[in-house]
Backbone as a chain_set.jsonl record, in Angstrom:
{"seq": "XXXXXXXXXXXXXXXXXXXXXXXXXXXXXXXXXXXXXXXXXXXXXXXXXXXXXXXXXXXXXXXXXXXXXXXXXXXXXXX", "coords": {"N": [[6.32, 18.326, -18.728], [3.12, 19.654, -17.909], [1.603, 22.553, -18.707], [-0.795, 24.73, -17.395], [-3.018, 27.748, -17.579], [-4.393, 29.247, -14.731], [-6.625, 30.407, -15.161], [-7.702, 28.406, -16.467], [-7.284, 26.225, -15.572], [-8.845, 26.89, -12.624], [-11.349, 26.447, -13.629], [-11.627, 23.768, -14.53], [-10.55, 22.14, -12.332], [-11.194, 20.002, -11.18], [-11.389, 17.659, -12.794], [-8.508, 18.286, -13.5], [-7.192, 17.537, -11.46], [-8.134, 14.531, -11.497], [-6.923, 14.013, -13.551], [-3.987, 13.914, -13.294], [-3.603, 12.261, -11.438], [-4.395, 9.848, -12.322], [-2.43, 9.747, -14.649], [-0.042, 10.248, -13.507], [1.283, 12.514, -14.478], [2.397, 15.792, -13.572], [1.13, 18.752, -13.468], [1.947, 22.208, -14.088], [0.691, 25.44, -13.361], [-0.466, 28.542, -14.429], [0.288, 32.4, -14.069], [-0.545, 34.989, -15.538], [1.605, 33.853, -17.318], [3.526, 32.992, -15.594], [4.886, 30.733, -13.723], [2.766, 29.341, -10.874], [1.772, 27.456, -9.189], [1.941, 23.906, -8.695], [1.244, 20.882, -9.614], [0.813, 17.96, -8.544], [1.507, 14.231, -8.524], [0.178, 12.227, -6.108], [2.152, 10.651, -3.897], [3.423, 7.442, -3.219], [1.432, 5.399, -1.622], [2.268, 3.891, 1.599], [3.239, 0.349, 2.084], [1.823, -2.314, 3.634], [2.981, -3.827, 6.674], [4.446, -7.066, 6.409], [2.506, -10.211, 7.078], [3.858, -12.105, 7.124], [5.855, -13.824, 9.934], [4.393, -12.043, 12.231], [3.82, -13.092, 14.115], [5.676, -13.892, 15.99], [7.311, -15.302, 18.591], [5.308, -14.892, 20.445], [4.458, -17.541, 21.522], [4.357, -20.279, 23.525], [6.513, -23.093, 24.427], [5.368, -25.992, 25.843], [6.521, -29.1, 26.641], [6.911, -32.274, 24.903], [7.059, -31.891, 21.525], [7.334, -33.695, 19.557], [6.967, -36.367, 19.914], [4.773, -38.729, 19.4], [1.837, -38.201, 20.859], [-0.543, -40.131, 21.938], [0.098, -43.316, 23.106], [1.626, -45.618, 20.46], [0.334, -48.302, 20.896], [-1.926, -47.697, 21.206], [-3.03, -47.027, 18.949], [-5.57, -47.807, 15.956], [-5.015, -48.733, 13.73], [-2.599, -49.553, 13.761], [-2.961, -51.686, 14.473]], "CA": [[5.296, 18.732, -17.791], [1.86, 20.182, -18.813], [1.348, 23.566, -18.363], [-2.288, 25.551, -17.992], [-2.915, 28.852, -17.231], [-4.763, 29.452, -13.669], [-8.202, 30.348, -15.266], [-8.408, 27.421, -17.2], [-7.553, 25.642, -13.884], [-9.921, 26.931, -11.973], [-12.773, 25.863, -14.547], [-11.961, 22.662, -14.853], [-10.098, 21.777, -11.169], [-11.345, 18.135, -10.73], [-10.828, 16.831, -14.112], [-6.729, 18.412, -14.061], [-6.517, 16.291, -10.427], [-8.366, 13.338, -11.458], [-5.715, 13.292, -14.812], [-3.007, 14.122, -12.446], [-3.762, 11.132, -10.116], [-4.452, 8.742, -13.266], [-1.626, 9.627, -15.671], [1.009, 10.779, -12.489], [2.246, 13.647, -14.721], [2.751, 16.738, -12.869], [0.619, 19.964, -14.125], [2.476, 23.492, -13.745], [-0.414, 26.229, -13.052], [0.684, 29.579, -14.643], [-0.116, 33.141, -13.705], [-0.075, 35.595, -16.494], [2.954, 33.313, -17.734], [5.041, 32.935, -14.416], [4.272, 29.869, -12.171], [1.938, 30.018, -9.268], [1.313, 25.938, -8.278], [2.323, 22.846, -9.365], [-0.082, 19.857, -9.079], [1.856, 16.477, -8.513], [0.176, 13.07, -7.975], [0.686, 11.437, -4.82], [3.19, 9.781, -3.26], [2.76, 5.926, -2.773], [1.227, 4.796, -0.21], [3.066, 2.724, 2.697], [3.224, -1.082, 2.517], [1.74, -2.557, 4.956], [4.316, -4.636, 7.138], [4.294, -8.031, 6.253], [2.034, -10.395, 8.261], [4.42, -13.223, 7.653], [6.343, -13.311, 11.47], [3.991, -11.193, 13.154], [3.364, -13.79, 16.325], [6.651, -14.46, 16.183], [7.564, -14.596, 20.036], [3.776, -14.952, 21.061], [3.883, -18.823, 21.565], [5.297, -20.576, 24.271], [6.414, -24.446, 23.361], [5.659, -27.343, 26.489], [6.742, -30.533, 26.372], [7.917, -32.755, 23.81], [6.574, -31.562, 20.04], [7.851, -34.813, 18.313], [6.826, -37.965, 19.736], [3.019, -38.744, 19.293], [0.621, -38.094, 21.695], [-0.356, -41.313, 22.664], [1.217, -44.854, 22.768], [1.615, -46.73, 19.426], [-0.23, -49.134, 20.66], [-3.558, -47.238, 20.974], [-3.637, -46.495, 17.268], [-6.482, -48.961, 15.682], [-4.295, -48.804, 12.414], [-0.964, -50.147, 14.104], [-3.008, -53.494, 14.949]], "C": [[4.329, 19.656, -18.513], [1.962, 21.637, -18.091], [-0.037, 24.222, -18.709], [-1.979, 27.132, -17.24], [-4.768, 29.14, -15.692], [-6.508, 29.911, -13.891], [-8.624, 29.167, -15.87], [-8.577, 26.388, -16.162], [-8.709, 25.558, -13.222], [-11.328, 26.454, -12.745], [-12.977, 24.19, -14.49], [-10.487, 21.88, -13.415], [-10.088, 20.242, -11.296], [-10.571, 17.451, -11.426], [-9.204, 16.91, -13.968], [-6.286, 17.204, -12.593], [-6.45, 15.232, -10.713], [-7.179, 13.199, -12.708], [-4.315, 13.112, -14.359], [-2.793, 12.424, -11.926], [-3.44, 9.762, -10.998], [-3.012, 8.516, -14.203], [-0.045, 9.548, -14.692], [1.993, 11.57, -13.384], [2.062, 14.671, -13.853], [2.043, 17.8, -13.631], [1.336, 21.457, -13.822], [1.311, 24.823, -14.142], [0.454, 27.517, -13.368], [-0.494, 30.784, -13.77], [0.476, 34.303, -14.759], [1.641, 35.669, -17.087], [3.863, 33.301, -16.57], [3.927, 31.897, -13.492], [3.817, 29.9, -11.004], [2.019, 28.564, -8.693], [1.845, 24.989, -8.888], [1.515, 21.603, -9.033], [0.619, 18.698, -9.185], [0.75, 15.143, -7.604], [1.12, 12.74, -6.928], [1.718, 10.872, -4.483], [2.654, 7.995, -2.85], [2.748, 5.382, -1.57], [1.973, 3.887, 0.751], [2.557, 1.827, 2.224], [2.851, -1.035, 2.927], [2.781, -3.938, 5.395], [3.557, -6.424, 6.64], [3.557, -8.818, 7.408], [2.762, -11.965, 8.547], [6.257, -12.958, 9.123], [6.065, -12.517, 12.048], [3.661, -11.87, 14.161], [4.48, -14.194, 16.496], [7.064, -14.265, 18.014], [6.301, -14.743, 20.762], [3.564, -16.472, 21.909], [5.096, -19.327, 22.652], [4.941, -22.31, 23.479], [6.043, -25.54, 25.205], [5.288, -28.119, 26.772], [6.965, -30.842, 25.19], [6.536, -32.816, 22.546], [6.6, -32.406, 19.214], [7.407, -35.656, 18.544], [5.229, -37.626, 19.762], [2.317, -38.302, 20.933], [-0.177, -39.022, 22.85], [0.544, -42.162, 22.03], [0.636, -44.999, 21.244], [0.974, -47.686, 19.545], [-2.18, -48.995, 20.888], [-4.359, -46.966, 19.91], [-4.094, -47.758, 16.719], [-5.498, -48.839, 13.978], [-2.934, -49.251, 12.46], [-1.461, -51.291, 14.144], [-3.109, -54.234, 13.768]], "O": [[4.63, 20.308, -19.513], [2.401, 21.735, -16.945], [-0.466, 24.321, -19.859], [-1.009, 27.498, -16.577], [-5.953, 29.153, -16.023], [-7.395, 29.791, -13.046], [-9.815, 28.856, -15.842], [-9.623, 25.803, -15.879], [-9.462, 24.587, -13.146], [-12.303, 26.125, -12.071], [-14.02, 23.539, -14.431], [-9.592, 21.147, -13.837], [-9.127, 19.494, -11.474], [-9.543, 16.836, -11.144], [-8.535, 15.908, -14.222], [-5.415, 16.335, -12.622], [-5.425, 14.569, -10.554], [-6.544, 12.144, -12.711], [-3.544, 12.319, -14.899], [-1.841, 11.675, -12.148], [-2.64, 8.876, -10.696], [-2.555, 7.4, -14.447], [0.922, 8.905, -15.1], [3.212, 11.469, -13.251], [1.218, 14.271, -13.051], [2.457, 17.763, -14.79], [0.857, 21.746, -12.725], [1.178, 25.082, -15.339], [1.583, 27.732, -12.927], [-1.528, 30.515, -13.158], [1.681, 34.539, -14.849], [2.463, 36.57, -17.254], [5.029, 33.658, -16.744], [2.85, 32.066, -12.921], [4.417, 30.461, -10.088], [2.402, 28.547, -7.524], [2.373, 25.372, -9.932], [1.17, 21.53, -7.854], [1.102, 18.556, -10.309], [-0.115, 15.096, -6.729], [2.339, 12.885, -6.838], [2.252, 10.532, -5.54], [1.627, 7.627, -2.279], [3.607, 5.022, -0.765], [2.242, 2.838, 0.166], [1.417, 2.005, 1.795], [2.739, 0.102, 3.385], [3.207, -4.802, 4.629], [2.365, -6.729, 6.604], [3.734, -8.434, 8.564], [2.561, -12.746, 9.477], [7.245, -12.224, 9.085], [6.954, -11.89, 12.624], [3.197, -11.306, 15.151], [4.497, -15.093, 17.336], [7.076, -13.16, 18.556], [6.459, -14.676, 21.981], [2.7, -16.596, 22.776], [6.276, -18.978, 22.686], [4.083, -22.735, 22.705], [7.169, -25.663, 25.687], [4.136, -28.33, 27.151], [7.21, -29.985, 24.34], [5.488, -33.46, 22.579], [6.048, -32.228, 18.128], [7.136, -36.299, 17.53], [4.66, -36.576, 20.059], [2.936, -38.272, 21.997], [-0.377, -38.825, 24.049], [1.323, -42.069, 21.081], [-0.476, -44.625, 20.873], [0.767, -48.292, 18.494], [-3.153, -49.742, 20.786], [-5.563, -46.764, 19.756], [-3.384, -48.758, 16.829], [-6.337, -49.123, 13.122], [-2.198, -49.342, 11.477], [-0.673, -52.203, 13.895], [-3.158, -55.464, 13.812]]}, "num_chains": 1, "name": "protein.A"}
């Protein structure tokens, strides 16, 4: 873990987050040599839930799903 000392910190703030954020080491912020802060990158964000089986349950089914639609003998490609 990196260690700076609390004025050098404060000078250059952004930059120690944005290296923080980029590298995800951890910075330890001193105070005339004794620890005052610790700067730690983020935590990872939530997932988001999967969207495969989200209507699951949404759909009702009726009548019969399998046989065609119409007769067999209406289809111009059966004659």
């Amino acid at each position: 873990m990196e260690s700076m000392a609390i004025s050098e910190f404060k000078a250059t703030c952004l930059a120690v987050l944005e290296r923080v954020r980029r590298t995800k080491k951890p910075v330890l912020i001193t105070r005339f040599g004794q620890p005052v802060a610790e700067v730690i990158p983020p935590s990872a964000p939530p997932r988001p839930k999967s969207w495969v089986g989200s209507m699951a349950g949404t759909a009702e089914i009726i009548g019969d799903i399998v046989s065609p639609v119409s007769q067999e003998d209406d289809w111009e490609a059966d004659r």
